[in-house]
Z-matrix of the N, CA and C atoms (Angstrom, degrees):
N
C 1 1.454
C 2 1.531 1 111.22
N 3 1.036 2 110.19 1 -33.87
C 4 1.521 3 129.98 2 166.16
C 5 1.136 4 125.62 3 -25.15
N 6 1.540 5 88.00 4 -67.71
C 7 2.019 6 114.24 5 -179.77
C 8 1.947 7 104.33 6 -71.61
N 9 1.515 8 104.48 7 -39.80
C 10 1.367 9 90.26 8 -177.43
C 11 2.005 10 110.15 9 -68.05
N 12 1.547 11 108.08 10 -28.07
C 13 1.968 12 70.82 11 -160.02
C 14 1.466 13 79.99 12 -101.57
N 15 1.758 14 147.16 13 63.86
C 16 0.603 15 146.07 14 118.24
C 17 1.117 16 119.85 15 -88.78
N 18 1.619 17 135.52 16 -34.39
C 19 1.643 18 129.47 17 157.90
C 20 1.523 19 124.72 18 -62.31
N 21 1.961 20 99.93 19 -10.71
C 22 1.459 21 82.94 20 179.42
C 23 1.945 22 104.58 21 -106.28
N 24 1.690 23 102.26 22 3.82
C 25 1.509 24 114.26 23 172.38
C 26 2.169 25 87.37 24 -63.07
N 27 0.859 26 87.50 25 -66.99
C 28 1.607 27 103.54 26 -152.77
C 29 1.530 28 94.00 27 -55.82
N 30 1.225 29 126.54 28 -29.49
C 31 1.707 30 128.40 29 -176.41
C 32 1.771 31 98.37 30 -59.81
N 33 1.420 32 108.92 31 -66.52
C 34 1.336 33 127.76 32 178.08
C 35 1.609 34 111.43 33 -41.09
N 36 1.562 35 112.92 34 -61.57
C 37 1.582 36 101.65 35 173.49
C 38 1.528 37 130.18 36 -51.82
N 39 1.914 38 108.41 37 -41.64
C 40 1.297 39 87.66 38 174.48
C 41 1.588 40 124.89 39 -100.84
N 42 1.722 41 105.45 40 23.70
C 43 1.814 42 95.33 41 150.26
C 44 1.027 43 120.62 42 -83.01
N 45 1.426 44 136.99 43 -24.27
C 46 1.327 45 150.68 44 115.97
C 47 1.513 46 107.33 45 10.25
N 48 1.337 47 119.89 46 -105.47
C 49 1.093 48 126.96 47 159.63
C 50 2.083 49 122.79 48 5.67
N 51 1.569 50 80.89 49 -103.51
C 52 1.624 51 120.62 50 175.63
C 53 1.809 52 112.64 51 -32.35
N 54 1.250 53 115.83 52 -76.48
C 55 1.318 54 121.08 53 178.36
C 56 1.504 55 126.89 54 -5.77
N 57 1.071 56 135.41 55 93.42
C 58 1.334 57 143.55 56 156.82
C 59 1.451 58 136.05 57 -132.07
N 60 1.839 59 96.26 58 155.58
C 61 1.264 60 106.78 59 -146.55
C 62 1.590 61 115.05 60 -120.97
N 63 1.036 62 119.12 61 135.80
C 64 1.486 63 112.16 62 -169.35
C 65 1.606 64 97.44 63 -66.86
N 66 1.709 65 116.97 64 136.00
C 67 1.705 66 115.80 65 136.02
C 68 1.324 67 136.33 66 -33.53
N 69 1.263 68 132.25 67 74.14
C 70 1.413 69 101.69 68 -172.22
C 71 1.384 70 131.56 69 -94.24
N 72 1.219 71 100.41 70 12.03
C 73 1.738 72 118.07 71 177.55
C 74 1.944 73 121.05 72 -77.96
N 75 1.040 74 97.20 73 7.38
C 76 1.736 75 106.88 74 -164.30
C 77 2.020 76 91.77 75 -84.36
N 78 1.308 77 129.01 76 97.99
C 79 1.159 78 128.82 77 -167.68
C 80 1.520 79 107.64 78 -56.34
N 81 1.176 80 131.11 79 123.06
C 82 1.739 81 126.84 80 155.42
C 83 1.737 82 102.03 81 71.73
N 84 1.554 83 79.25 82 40.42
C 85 1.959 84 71.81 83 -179.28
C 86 1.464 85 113.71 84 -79.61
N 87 1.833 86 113.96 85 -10.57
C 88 1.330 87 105.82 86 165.94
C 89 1.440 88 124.39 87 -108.76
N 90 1.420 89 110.74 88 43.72
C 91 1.451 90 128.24 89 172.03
C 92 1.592 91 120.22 90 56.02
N 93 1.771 92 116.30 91 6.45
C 94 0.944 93 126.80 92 -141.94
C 95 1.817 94 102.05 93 -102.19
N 96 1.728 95 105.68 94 4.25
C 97 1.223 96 123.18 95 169.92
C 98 1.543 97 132.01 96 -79.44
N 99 1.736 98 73.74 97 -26.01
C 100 1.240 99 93.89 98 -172.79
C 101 1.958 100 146.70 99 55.68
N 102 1.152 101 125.07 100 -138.43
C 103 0.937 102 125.12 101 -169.32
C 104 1.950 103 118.37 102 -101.47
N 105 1.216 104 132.73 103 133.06
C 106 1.106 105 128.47 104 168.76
C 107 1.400 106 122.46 105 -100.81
N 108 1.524 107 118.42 106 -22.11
C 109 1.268 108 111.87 107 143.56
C 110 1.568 109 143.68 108 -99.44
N 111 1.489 110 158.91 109 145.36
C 112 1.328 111 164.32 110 -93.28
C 113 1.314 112 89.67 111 -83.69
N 114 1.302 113 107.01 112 162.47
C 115 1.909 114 121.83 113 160.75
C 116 1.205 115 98.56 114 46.05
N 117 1.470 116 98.24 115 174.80
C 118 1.552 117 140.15 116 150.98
C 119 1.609 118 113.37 117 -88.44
N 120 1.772 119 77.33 118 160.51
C 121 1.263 120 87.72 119 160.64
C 122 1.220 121 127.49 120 108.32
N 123 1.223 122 138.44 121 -118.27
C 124 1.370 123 136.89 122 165.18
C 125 1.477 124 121.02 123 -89.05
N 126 1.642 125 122.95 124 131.01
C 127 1.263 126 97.53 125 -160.47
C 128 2.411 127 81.63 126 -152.34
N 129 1.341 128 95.16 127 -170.55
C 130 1.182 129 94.70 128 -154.58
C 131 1.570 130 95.87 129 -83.96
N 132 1.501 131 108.17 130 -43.97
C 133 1.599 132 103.31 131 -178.44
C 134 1.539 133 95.97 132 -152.89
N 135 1.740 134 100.78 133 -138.61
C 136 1.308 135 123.59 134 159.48
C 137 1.311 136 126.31 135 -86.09
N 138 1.334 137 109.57 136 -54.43
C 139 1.560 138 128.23 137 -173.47
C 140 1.494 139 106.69 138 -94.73
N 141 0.971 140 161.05 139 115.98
C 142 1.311 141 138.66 140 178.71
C 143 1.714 142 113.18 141 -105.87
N 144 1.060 143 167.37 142 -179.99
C 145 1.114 144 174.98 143 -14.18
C 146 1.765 145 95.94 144 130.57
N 147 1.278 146 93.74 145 -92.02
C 148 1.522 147 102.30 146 170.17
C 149 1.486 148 148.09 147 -55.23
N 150 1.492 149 94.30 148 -16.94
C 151 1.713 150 98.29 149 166.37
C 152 2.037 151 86.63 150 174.81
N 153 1.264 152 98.91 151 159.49
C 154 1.599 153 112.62 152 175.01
C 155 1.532 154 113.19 153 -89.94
N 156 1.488 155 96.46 154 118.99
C 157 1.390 156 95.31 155 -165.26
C 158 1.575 157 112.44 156 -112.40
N 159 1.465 158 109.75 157 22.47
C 160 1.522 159 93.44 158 146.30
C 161 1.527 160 77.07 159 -165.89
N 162 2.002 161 85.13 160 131.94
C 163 1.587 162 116.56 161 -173.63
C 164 1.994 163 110.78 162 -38.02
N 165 1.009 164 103.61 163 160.29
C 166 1.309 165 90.37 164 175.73
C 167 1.330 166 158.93 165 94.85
N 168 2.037 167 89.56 166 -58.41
C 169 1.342 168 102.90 167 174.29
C 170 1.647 169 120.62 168 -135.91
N 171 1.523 170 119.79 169 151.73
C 172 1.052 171 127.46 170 -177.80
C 173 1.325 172 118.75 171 -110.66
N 174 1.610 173 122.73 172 150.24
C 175 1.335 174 139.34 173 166.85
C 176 1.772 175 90.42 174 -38.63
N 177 1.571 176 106.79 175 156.52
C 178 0.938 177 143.31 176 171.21
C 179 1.594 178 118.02 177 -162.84
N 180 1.239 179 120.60 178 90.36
C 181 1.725 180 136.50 179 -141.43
C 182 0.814 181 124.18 180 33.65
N 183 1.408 182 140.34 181 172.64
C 184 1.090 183 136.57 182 -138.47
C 185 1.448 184 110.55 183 -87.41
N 186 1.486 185 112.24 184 115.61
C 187 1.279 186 124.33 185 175.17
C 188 1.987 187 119.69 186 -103.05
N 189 1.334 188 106.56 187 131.89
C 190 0.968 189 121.09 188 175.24
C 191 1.527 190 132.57 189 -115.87
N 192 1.466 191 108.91 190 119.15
C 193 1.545 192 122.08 191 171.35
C 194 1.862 193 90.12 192 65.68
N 195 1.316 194 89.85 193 64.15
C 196 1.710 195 111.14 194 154.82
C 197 1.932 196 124.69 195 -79.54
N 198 1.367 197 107.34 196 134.11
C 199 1.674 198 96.39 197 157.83
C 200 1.010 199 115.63 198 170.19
N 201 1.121 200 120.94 199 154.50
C 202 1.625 201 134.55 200 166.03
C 203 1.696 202 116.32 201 -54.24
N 204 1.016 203 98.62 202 86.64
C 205 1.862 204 115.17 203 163.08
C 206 1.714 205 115.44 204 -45.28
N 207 0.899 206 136.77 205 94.01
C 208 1.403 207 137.57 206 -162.81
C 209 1.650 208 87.59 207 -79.83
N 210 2.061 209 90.89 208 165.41
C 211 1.821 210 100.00 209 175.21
C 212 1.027 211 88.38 210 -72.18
N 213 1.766 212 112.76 211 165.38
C 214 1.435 213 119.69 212 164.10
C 215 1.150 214 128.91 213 108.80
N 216 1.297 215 108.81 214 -46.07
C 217 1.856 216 116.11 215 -174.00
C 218 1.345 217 99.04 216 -89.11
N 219 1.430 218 97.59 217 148.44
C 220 1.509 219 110.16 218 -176.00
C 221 1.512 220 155.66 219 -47.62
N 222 1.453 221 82.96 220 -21.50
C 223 0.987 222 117.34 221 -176.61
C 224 1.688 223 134.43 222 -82.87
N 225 1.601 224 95.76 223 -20.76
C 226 1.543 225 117.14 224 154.50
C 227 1.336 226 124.67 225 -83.39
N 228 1.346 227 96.36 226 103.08
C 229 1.660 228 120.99 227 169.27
C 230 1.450 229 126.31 228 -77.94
N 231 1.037 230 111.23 229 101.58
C 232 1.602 231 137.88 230 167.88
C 233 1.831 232 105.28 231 65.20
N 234 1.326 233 96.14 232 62.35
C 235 1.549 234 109.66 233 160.00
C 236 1.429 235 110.69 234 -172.96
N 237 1.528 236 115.48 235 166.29
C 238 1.413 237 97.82 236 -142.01
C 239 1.729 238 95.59 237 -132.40
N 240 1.687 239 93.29 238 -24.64
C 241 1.965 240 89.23 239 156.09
C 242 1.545 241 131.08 240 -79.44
N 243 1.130 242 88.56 241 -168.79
C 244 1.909 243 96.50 242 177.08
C 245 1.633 244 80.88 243 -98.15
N 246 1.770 245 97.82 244 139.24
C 247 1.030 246 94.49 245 171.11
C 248 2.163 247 88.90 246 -148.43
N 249 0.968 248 119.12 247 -146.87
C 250 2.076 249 129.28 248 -168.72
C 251 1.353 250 92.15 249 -106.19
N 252 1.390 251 98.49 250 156.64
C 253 1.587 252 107.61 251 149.30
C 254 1.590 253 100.54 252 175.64
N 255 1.861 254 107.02 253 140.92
C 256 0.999 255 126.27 254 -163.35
C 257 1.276 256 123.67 255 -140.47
N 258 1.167 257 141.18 256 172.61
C 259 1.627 258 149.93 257 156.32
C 260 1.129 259 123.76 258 -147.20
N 261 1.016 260 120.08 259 132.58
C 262 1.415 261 159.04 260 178.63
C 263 1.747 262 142.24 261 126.09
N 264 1.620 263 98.08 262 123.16
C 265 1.384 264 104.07 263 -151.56
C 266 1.511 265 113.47 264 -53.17
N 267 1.391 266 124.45 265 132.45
C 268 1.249 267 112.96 266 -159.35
C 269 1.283 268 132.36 267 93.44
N 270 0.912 269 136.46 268 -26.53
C 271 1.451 270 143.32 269 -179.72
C 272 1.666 271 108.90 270 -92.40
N 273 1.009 272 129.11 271 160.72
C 274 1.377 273 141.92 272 -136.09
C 275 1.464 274 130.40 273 -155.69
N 276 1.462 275 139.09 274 142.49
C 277 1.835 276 115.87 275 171.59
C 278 2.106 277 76.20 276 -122.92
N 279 1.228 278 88.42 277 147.23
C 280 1.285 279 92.21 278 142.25
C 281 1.764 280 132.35 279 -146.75
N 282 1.105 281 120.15 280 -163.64
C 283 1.486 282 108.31 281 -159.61
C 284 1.718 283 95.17 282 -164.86
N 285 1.812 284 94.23 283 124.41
C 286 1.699 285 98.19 284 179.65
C 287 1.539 286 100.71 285 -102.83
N 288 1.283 287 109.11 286 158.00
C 289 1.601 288 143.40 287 -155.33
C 290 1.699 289 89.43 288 -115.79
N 291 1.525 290 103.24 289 156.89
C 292 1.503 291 106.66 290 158.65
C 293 1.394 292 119.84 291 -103.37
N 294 1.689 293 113.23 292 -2.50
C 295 1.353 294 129.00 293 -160.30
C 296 1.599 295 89.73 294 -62.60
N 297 1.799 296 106.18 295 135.05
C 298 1.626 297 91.52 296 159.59
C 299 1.565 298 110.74 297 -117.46
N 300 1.457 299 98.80 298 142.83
C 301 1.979 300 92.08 299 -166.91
C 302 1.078 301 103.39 300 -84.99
N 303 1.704 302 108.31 301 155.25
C 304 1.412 303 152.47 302 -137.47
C 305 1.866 304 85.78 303 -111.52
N 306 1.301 305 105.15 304 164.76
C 307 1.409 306 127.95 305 173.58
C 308 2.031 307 85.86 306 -89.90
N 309 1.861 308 115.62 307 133.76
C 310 1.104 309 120.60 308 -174.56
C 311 1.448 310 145.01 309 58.73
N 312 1.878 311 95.74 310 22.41
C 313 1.576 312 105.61 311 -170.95
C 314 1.087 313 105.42 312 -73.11
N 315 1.391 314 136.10 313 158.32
C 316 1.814 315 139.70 314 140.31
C 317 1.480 316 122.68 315 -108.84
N 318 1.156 317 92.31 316 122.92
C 319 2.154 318 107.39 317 -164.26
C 320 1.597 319 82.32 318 -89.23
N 321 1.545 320 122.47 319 141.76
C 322 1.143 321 156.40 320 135.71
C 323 1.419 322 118.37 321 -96.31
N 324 1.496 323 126.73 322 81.47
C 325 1.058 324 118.55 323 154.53
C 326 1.620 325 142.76 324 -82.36
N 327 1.956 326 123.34 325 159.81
C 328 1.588 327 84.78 326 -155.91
C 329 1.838 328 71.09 327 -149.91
N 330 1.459 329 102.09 328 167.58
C 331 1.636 330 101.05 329 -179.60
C 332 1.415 331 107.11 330 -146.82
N 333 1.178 332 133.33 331 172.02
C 334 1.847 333 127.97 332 153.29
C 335 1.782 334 81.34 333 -109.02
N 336 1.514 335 95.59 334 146.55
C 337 1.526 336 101.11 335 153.75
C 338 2.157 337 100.64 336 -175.91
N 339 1.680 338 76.94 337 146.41
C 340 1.880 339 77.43 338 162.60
C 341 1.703 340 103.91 339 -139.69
N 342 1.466 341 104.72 340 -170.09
C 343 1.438 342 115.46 341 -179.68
C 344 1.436 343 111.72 342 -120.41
N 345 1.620 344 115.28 343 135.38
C 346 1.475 345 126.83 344 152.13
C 347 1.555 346 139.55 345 -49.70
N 348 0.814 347 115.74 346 92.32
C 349 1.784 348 108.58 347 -177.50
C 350 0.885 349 105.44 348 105.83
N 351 1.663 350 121.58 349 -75.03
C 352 1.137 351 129.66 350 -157.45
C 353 1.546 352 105.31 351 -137.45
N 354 1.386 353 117.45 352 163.72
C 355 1.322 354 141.88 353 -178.01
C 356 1.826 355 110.82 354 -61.21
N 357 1.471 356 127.24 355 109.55
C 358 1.519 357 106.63 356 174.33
C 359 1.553 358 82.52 357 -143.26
N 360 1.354 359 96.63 358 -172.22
C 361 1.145 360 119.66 359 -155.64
C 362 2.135 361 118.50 360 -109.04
N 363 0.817 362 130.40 361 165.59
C 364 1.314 363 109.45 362 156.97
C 365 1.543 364 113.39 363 -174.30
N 366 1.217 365 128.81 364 158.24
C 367 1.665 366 136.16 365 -149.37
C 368 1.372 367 98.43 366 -133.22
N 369 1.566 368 122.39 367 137.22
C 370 1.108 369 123.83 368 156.22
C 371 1.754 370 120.82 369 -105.22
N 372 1.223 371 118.71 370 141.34
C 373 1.312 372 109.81 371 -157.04
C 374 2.168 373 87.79 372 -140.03
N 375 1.989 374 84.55 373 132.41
C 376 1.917 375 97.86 374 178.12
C 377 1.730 376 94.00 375 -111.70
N 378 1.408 377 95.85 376 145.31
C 379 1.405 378 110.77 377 -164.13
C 380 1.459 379 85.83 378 -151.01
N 381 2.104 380 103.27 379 165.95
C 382 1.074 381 107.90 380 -165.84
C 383 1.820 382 91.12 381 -124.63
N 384 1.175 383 133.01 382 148.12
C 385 1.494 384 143.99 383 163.13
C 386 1.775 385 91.08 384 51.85
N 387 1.164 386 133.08 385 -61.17
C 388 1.613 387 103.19 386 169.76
C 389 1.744 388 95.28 387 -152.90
N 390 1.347 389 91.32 388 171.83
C 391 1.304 390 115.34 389 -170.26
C 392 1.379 391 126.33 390 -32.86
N 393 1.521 392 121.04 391 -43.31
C 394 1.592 393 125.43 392 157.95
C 395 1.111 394 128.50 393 -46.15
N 396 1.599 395 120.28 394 -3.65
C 397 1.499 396 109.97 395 -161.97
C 398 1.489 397 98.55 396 -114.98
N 399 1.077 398 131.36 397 67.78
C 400 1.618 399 119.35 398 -164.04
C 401 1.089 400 99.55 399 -76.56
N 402 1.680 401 117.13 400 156.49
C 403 1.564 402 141.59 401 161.81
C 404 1.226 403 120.70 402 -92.06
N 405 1.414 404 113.13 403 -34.34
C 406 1.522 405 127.22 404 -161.08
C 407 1.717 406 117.82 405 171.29
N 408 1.803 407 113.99 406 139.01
C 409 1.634 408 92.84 407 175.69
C 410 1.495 409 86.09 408 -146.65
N 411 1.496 410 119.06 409 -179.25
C 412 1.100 411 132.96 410 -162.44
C 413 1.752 412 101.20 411 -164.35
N 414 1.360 413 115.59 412 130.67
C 415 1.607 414 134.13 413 -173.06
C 416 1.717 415 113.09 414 -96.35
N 417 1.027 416 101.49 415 161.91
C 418 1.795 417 104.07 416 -161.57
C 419 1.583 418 102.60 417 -168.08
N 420 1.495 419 90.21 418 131.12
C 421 1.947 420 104.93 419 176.51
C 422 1.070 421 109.51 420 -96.37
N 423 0.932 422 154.57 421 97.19
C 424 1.609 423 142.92 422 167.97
C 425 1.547 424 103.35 423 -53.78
N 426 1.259 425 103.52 424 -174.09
C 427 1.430 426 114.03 425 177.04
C 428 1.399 427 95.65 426 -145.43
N 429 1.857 428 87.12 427 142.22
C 430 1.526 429 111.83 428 -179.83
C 431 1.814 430 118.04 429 -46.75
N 432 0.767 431 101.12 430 113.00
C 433 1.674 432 102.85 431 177.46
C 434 1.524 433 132.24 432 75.47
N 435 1.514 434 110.42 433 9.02
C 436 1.392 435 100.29 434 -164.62
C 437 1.985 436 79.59 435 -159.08
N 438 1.275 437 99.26 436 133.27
C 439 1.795 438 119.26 437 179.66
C 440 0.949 439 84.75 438 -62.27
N 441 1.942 440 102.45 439 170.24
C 442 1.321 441 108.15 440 171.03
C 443 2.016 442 77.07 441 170.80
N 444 1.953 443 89.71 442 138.86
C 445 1.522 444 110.39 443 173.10
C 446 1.363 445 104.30 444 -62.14
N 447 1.491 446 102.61 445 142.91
C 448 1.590 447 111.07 446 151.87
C 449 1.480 448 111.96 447 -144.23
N 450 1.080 449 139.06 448 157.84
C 451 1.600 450 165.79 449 -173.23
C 452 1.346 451 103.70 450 -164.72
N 453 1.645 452 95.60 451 166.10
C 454 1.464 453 121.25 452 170.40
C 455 1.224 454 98.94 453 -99.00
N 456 1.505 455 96.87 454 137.05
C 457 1.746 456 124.60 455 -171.10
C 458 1.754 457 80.94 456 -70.79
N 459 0.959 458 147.91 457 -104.83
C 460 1.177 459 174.22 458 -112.24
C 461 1.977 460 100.30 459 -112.67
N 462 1.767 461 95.86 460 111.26
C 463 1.366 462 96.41 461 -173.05
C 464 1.308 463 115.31 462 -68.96
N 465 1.712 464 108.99 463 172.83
C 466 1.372 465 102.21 464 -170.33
C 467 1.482 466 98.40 465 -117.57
N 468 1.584 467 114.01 466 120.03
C 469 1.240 468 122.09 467 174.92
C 470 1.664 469 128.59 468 -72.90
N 471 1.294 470 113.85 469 158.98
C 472 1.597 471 114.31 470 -142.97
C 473 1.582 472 71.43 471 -107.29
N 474 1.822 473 109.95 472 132.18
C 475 1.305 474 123.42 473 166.06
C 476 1.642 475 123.57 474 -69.68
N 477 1.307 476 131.25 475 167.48
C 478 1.058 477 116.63 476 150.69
C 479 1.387 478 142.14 477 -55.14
N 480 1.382 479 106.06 478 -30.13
C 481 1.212 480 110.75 479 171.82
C 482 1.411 481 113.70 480 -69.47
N 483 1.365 482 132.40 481 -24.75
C 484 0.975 483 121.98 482 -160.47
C 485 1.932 484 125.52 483 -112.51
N 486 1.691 485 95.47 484 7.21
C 487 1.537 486 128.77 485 144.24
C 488 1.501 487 107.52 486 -25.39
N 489 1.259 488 123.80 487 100.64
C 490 1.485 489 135.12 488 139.45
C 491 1.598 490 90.48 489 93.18
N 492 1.454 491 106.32 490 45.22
C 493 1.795 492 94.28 491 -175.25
C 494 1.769 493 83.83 492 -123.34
N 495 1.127 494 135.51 493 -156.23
C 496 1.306 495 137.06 494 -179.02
C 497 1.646 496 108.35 495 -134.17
N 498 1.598 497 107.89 496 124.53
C 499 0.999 498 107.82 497 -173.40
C 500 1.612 499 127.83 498 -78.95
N 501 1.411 500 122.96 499 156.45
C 502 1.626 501 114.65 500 -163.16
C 503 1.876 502 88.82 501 -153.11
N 504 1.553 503 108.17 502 160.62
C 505 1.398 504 112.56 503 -174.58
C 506 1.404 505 115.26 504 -141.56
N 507 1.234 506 132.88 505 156.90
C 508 1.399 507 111.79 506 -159.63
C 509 1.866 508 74.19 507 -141.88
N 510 1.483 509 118.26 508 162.26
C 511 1.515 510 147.10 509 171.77
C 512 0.989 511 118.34 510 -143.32
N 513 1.488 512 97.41 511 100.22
C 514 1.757 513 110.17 512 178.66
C 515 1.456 514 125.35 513 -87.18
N 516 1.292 515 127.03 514 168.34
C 517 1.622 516 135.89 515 175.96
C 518 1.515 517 91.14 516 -111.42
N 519 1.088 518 125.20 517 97.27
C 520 1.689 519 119.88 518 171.94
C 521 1.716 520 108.28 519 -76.33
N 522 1.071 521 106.76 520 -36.44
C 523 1.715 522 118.99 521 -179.77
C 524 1.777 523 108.74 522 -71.86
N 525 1.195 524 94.15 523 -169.92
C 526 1.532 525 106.97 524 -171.84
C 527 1.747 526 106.73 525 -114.98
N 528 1.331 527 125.79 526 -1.56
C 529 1.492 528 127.47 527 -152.39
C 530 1.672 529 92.13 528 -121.48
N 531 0.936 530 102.89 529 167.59
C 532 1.865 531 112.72 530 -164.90
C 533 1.690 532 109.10 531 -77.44
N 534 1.135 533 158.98 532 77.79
C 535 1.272 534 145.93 533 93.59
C 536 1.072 535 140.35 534 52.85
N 537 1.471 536 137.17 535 67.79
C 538 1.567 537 143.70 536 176.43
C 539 1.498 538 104.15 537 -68.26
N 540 1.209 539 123.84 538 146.86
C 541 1.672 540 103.38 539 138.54
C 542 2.157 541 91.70 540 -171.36
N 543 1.444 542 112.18 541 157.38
C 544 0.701 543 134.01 542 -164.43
C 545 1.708 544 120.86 543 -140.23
N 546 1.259 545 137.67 544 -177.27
C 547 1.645 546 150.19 545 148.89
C 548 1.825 547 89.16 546 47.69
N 549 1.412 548 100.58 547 61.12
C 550 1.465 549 104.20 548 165.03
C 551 1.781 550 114.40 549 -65.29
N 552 0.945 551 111.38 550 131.50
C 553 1.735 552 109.25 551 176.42
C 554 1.736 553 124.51 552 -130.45
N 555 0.968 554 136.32 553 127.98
C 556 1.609 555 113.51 554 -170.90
C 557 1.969 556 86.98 555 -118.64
N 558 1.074 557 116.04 556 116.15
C 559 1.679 558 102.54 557 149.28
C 560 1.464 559 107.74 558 -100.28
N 561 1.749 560 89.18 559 178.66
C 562 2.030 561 103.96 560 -161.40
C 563 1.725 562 85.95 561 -145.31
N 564 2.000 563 89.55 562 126.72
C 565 1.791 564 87.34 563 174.94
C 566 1.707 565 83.18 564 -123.95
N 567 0.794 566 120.40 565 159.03
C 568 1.691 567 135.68 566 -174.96
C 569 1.842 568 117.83 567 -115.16
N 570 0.981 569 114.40 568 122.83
C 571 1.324 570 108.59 569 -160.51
C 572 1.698 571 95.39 570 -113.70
N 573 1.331 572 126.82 571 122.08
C 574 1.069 573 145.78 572 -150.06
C 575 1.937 574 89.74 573 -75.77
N 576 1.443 575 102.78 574 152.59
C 577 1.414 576 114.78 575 178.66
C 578 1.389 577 113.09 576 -60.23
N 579 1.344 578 139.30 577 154.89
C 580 1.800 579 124.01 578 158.92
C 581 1.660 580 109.55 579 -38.04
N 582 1.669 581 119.24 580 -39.77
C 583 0.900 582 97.58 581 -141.61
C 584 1.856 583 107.85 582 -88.66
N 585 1.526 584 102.01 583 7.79
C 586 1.140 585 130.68 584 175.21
C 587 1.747 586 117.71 585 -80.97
N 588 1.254 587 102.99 586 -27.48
C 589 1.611 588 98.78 587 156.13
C 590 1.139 589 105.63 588 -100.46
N 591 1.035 590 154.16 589 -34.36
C 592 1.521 591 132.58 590 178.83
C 593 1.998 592 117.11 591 -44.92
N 594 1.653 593 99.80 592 -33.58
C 595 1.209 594 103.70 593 -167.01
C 596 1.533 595 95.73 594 -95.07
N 597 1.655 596 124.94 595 -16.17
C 598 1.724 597 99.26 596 148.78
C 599 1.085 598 130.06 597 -62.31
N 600 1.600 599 125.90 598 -39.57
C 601 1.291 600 143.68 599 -179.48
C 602 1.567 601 94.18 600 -39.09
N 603 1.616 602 122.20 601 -84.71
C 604 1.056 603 143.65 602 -149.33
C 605 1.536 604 95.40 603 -56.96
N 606 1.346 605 138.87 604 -66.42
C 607 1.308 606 139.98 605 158.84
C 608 1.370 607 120.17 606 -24.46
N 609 1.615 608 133.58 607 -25.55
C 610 1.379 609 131.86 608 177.17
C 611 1.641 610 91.46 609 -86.93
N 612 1.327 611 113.81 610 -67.99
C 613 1.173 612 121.08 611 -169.26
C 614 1.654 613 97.44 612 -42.88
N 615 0.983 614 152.47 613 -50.06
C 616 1.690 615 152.01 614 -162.95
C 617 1.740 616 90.42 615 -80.21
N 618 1.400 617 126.16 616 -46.37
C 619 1.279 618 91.38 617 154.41
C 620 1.569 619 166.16 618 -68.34
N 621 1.275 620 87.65 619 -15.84
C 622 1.253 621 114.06 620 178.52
C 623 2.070 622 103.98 621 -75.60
N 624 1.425 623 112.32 622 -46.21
C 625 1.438 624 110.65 623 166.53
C 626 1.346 625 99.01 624 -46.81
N 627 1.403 626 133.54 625 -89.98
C 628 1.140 627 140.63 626 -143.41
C 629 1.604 628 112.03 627 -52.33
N 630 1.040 629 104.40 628 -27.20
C 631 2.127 630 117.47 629 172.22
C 632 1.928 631 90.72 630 -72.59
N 633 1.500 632 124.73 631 -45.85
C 634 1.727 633 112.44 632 -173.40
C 635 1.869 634 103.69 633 -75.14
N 636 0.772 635 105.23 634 -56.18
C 637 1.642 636 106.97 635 159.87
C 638 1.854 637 122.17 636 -16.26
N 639 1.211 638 103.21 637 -56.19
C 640 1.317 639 123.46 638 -171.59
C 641 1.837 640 94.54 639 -83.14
């Protein structure tokens, strides 16, 4: 009896643990909103002056020859939605969340993306109320011509500072070569306080009396 409500102590801690949950507040994170101003294709940024031309998201330095790649045109290689694509090293879209972080969250963020022409690079970066305040970022190669998942191996933990603020994410072009990427996703697993295992602990242990008792 022993061994069982100790496998089901230890079952309980790591759903505890484990549990995570997709963001789903990140607007048009799969580009699938698309565009509010004309055509495809090459366009000035994110935000434009005159109207926002792809739902969602905003410049984050200076971005050049931004846009929503529609399905269909030829020019999209081996994916079959509308998804971004950009150039210039440094420049950025980002996109605010309504999620507000928890004391002990862990962000899993995850992307599709490849590169044009040539081989570059690109970083995803979690921030809290705006872009200066980073929490955590993680770097990514695409490969020339053909999508491909990326995430951070290793979640990114929610600072103190950044407790009860609202989370936001920015996607950079670190390279110099053109930049697809698409099916942005952030999940959140929550890692219980110390004082939250002590009071499983203490709860197995009170079971385990109450089974010698009997």
């Amino acid at each position: 009896m022993k061994k069982v409500l100790a496998a089901l102590f230890l079952v309980g801690l790591l759903a505890t643990v484990s549990q995570a949950t997709v963001i789903n507040s990140f607007v048009n994170a799969d580009f699938d909103s698309g565009i509010v101003t004309t055509g495809n294709g090459s366009f000035a940024g994110f935000d434009a002056p005159a109207a926002p031309e792809i739902i969602g998201w905003s410049n984050y330095g200076t971005v050049n020859d931004a846009g929503v790649e529609a399905s269909g045109a030829w020019w999209i290689i081996g994916y079959a939605d509308q998804n971004c694509a950009f150039v210039n090293g440094g420049g950025g879209a980002s996109n605010m969340s309504s999620y507000v972080i928890q004391d002990g969250d862990q962000f899993t963020a995850s992307l599709i993306s490849d590169a044009w022409w040539n081989v570059t690079t690109g970083q995803v970066m979690l921030w809290y109320d705006n872009p200066t305040n980073v929490i955590g970022s993680f770097d990514f190669t695409p490969t020339r011509w053909s999508f491909g998942p990326f995430s951070n191996a290793t979640p990114i933990t929610a600072t103190s500072a950044s407790v009860g603020h609202t989370l936001g994410l920015t996607v950079f072009n670190t390279g110099s070569a053109i930049i697809t990427f698409d099916e942005v996703t952030v999940n959140v697993a929550s890692v219980p306080e110390p004082c939250t295992f002590v009071m499983l602990g203490l709860g197995g242990l009170a079971l385990l009396a109450i089974r010698r008792r009997k």
